[in-house]
N, CA, C and O atoms as a MOPAC input file, in Angstrom:
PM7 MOZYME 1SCF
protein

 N     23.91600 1   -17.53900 1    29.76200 1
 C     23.18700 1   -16.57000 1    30.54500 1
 C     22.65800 1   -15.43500 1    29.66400 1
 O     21.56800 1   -14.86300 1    29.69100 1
 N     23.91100 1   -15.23400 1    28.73800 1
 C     22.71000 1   -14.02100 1    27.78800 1
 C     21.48700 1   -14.26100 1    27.04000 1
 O     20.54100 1   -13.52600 1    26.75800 1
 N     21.77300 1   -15.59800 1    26.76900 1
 C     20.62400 1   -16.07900 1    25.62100 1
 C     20.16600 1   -15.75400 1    26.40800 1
 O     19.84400 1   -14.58200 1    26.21600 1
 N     19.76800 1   -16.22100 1    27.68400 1
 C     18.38400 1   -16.53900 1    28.68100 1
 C     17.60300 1   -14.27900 1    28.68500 1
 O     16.52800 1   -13.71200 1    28.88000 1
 N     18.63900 1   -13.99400 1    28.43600 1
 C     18.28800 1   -12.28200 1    28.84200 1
 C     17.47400 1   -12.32800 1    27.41300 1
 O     16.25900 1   -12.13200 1    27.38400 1
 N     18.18200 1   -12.58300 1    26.32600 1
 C     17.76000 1   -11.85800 1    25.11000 1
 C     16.59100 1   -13.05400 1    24.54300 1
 O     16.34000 1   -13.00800 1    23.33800 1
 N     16.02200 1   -13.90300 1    25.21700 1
 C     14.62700 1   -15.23400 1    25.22500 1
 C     13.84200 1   -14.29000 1    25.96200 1
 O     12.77500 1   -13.92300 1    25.47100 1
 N     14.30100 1   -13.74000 1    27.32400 1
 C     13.24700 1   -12.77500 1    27.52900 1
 C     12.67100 1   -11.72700 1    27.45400 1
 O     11.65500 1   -11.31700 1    28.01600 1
 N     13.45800 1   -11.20700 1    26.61200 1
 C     14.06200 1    -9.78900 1    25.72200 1
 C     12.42400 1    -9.89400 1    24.77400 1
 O     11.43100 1    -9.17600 1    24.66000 1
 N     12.85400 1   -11.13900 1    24.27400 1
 C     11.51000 1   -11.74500 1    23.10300 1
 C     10.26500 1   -11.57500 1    23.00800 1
 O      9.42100 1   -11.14200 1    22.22400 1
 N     10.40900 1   -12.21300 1    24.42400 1
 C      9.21600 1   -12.77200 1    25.13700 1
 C      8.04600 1   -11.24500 1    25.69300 1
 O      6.86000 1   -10.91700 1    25.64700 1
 N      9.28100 1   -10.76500 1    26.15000 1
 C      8.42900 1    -9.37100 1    26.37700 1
 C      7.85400 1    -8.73400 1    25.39200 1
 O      6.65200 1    -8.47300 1    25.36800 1
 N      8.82600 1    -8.38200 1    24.33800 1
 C      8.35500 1    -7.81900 1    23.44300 1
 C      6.79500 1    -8.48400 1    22.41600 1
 O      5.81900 1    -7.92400 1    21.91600 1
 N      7.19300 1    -9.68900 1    22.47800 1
 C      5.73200 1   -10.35200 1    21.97700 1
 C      4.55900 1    -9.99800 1    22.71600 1
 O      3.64500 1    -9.37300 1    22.17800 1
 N      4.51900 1   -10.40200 1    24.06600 1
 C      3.72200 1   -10.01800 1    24.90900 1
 C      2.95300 1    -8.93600 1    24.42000 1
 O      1.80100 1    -8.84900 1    23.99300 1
 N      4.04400 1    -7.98900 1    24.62000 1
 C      3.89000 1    -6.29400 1    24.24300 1
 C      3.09300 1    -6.16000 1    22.94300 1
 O      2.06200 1    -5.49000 1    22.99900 1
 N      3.48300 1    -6.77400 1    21.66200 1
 C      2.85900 1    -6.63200 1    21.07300 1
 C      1.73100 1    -7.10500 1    20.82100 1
 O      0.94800 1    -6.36900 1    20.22200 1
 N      1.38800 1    -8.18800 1    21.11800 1
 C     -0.29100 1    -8.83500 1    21.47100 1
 C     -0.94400 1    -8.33900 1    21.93500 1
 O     -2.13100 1    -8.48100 1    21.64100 1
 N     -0.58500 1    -7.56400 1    22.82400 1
 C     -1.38200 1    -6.21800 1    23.84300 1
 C     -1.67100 1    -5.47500 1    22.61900 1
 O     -2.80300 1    -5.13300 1    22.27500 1
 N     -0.85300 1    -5.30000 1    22.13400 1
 C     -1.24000 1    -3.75100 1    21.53100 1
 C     -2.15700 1    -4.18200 1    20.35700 1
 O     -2.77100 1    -3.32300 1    19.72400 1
 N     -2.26100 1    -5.52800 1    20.04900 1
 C     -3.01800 1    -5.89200 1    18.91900 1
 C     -5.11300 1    -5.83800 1    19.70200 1
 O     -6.20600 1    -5.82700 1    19.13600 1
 N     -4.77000 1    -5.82400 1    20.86900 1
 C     -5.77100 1    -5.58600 1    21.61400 1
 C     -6.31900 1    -3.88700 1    22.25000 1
 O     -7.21000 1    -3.47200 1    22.99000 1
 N     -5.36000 1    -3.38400 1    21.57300 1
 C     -5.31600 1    -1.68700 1    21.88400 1
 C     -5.31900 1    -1.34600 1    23.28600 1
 O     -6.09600 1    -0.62300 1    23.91000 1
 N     -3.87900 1    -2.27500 1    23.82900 1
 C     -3.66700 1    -1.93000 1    25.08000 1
 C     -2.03200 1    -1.83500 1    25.13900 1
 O     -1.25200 1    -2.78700 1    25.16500 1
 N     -1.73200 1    -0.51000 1    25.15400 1
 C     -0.27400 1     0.02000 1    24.55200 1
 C      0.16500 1     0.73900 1    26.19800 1
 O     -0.37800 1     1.49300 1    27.00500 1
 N      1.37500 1     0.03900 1    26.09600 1
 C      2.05700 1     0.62000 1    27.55600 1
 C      3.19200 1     1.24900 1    26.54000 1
 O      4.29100 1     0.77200 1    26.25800 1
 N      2.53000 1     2.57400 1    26.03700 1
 C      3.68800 1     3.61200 1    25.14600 1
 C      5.00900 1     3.67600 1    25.45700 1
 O      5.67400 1     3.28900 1    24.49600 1
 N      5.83600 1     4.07600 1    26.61000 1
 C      6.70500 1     3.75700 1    27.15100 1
 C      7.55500 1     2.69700 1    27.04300 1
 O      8.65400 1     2.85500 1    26.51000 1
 N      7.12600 1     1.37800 1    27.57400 1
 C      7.88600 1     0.33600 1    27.64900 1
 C      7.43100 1    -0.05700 1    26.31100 1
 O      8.53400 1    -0.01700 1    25.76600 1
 N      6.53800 1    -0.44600 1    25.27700 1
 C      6.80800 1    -0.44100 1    24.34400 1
 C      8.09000 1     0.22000 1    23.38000 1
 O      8.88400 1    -0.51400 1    22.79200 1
 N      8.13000 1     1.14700 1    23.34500 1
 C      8.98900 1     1.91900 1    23.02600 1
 C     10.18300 1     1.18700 1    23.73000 1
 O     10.53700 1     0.12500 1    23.21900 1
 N     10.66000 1     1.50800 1    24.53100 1
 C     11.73600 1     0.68700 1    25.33900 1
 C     12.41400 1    -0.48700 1    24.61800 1
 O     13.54300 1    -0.80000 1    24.23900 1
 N     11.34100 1    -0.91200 1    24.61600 1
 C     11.52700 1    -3.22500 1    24.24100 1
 C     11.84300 1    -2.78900 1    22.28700 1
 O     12.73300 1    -3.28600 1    21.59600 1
 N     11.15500 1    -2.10700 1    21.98900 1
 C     11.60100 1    -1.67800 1    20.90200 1
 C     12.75900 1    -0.81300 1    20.42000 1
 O     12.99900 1    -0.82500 1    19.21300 1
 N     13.37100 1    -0.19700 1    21.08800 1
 C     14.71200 1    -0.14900 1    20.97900 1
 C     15.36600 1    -1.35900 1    21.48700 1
 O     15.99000 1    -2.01300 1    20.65200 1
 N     15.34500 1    -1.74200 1    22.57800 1
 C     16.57100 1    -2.76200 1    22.60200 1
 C     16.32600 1    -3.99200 1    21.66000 1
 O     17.35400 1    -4.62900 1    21.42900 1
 N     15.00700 1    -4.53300 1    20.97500 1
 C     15.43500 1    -5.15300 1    20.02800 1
 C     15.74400 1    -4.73500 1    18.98300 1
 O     15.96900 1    -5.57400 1    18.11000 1
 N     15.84700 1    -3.63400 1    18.72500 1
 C     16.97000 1    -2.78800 1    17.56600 1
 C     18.25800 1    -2.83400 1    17.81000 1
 O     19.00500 1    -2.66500 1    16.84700 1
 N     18.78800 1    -3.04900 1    19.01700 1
 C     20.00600 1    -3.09400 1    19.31000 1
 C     20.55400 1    -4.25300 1    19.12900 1
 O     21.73200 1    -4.50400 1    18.87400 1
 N     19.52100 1    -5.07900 1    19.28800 1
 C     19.80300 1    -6.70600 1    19.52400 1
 C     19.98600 1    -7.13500 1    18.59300 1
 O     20.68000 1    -8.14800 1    18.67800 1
 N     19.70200 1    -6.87600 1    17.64100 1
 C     18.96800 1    -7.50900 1    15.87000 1
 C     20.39200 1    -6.37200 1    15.51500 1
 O     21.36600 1    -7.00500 1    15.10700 1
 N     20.54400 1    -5.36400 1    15.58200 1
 C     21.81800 1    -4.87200 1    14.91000 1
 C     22.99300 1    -5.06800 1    15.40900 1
 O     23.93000 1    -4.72100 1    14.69000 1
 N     23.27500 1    -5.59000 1    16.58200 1
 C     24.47400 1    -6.28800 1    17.32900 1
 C     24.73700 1    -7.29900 1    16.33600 1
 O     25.85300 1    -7.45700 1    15.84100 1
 N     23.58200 1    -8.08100 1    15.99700 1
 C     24.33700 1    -9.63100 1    15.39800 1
 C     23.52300 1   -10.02500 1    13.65600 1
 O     23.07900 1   -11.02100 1    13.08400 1
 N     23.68700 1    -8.67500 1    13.38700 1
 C     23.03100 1    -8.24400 1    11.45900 1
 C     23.88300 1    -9.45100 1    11.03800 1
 O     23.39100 1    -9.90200 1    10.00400 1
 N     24.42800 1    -9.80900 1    11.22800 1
 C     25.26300 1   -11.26000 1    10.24200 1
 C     23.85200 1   -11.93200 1    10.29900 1
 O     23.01700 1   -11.93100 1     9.39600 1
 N     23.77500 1   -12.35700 1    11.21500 1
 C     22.61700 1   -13.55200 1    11.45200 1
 C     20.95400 1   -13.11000 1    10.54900 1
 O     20.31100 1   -12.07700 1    10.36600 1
 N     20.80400 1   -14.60600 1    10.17100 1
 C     19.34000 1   -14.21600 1     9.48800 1
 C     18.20200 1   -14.21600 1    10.19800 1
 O     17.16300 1   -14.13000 1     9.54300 1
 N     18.14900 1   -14.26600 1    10.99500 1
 C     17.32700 1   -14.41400 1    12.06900 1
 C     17.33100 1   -12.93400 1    13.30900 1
 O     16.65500 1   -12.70900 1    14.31300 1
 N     18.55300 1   -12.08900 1    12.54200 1
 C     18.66400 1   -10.80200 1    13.01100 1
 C     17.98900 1    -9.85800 1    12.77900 1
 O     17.66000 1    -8.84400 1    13.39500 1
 N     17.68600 1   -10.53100 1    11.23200 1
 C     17.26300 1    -9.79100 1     9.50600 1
 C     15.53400 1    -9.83200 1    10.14300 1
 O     14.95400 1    -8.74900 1    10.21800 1
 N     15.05300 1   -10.66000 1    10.42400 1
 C     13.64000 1   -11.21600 1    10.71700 1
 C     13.37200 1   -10.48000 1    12.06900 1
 O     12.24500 1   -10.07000 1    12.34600 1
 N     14.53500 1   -10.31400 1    12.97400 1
 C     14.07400 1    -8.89000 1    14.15900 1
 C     14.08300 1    -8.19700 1    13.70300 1
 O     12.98600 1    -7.68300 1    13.92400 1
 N     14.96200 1    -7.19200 1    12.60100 1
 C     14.45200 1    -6.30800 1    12.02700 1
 C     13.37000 1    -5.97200 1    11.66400 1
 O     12.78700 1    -5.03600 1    12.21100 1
 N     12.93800 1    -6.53900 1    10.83300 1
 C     11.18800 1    -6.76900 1    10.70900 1
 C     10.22600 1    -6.56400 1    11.75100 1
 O      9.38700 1    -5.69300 1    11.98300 1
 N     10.65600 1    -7.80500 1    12.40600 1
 C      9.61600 1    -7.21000 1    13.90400 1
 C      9.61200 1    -6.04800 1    14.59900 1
 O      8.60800 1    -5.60500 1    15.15600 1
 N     10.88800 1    -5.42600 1    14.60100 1
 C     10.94300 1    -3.85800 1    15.21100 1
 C     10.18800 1    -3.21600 1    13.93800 1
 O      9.78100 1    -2.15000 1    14.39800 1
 N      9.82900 1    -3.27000 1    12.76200 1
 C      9.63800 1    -2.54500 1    11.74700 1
 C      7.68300 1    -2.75300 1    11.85300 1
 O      6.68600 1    -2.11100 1    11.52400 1
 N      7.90200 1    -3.61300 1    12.29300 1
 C      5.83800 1    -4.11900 1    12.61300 1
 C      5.72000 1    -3.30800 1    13.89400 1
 O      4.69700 1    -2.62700 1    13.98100 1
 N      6.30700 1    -3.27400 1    14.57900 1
 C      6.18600 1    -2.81600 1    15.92700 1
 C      5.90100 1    -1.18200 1    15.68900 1
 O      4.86700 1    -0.55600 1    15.92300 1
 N      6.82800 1    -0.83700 1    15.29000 1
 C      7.16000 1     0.46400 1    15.09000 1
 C      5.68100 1     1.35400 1    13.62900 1
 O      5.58400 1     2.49000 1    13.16300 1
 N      4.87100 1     0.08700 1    13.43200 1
 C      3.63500 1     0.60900 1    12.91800 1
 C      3.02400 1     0.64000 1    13.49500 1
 O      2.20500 1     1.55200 1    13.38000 1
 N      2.87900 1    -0.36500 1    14.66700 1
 C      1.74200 1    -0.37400 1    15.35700 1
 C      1.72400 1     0.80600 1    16.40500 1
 O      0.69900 1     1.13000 1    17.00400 1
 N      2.89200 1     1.39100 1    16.56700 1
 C      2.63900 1     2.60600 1    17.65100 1
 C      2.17700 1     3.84800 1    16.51000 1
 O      2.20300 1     5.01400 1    16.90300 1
 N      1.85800 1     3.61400 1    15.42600 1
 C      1.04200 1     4.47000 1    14.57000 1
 C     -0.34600 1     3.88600 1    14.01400 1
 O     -0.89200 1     4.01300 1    12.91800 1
 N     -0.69000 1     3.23900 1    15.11400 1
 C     -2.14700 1     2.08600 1    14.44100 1
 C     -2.51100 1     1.63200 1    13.11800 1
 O     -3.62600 1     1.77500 1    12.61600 1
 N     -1.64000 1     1.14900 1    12.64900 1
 C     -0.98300 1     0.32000 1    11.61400 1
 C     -0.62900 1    -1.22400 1    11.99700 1
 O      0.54600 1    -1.56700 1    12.12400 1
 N     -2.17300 1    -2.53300 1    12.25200 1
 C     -1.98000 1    -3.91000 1    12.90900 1
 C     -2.26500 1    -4.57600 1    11.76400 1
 O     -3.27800 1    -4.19500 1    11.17700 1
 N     -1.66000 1    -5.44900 1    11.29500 1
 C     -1.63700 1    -6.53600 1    10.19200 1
 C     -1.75100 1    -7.67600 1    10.68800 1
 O     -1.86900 1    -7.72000 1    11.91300 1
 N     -1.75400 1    -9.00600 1     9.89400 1
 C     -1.99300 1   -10.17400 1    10.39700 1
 C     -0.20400 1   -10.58100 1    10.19000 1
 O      0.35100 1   -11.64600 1    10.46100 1
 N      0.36100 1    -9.39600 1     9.65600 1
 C      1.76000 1    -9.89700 1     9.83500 1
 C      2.35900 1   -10.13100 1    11.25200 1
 O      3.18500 1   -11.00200 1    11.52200 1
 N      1.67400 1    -8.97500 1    12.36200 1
 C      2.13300 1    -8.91900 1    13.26300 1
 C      1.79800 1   -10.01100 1    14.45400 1
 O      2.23600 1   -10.00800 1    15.60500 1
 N      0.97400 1   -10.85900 1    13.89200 1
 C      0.37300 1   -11.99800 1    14.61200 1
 C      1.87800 1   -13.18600 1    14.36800 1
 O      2.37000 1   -13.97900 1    15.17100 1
 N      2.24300 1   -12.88500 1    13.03000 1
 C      3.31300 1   -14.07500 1    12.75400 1
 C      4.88900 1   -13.27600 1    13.08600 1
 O      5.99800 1   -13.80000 1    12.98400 1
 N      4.59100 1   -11.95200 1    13.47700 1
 C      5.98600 1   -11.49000 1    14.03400 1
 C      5.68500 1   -12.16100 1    15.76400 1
 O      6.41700 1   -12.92600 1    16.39100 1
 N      4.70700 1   -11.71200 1    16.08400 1
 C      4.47700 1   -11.98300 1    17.71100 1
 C      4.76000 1   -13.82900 1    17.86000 1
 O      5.35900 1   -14.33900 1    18.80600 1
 N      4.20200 1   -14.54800 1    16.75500 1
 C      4.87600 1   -15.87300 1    16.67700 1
 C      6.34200 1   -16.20600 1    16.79900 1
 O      6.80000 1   -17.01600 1    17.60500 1
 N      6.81600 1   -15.72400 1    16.19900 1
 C      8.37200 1   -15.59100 1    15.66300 1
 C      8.98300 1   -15.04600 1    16.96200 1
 O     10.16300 1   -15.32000 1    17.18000 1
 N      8.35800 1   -14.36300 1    17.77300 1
 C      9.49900 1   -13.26800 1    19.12900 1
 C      9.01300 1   -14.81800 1    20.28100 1
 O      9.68200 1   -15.07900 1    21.28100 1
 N      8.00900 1   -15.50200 1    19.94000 1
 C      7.52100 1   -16.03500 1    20.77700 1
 C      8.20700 1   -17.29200 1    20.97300 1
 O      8.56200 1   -17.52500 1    22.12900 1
 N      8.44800 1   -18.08500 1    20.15200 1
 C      9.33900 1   -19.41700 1    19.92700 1
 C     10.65600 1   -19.36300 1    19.83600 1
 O     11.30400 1   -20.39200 1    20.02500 1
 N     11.33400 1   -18.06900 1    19.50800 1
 C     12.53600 1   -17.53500 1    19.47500 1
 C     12.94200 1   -17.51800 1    21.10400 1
 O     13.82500 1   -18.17700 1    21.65300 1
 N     11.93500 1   -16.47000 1    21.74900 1
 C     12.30300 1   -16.20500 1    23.22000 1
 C     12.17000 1   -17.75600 1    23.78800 1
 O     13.17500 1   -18.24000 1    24.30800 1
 N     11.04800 1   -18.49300 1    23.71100 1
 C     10.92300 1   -19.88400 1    24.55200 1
 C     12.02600 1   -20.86400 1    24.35100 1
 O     12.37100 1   -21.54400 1    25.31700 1
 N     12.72900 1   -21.03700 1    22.98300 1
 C     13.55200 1   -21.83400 1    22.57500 1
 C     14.94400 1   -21.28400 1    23.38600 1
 O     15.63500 1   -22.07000 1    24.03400 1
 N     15.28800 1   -19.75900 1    23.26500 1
 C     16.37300 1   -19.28400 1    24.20800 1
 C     16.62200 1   -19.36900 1    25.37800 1
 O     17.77200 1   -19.37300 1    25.81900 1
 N     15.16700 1   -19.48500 1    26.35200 1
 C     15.17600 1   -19.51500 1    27.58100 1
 C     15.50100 1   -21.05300 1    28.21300 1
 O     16.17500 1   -21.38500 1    29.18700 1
 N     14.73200 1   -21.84200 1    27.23900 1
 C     15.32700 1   -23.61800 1    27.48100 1
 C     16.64200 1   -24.00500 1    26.88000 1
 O     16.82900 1   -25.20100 1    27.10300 1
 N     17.72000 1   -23.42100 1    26.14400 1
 C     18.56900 1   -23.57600 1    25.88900 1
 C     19.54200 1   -23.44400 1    26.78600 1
 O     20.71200 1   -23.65000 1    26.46300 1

């Protein structure tokens, strides 16, 4: 049952950030989804794949300073197959 929370945890946050790669920023809940995947990714820092949310909160956290790379296309990949793979698990 948690995976299924923290697949959609993902999922949002990708979302979120694809928006914003379109300069459509819900400041707020951005912010939001971006802390709790800081929480999420530092709950389970063992994992390498924790290491790689890090990152994505770290892309994220440029883009609410309009700072969009083509990295953030392959972070929004990465939150995206992460969340889908969690939610079918």
């Amino acid at each position: 049952m948690i995976s299924k929370i923290f697949g959609l945890i993902d999922l949002i946050a990708a979302v979120l950030l694809l928006l914003a790669g379109f300069d459509i920023v819900f400041t707020g809940l951005f912010v939001l989804f971006l802390l709790i995947l800081l929480g999420k990714s530092l709950i389970f820092i063992t994992s390498w794949a924790s290491w790689v949310d890090l990152v994505a909160v770290l892309m994220m956290a440029l883009v609410l300073i309009d700072i969009y790379s083509f990295l953030n296309v392959l972070v929004v990949l990465w939150l995206l197959q992460k969340g889908i793979i969690s939610l079918f698990s």
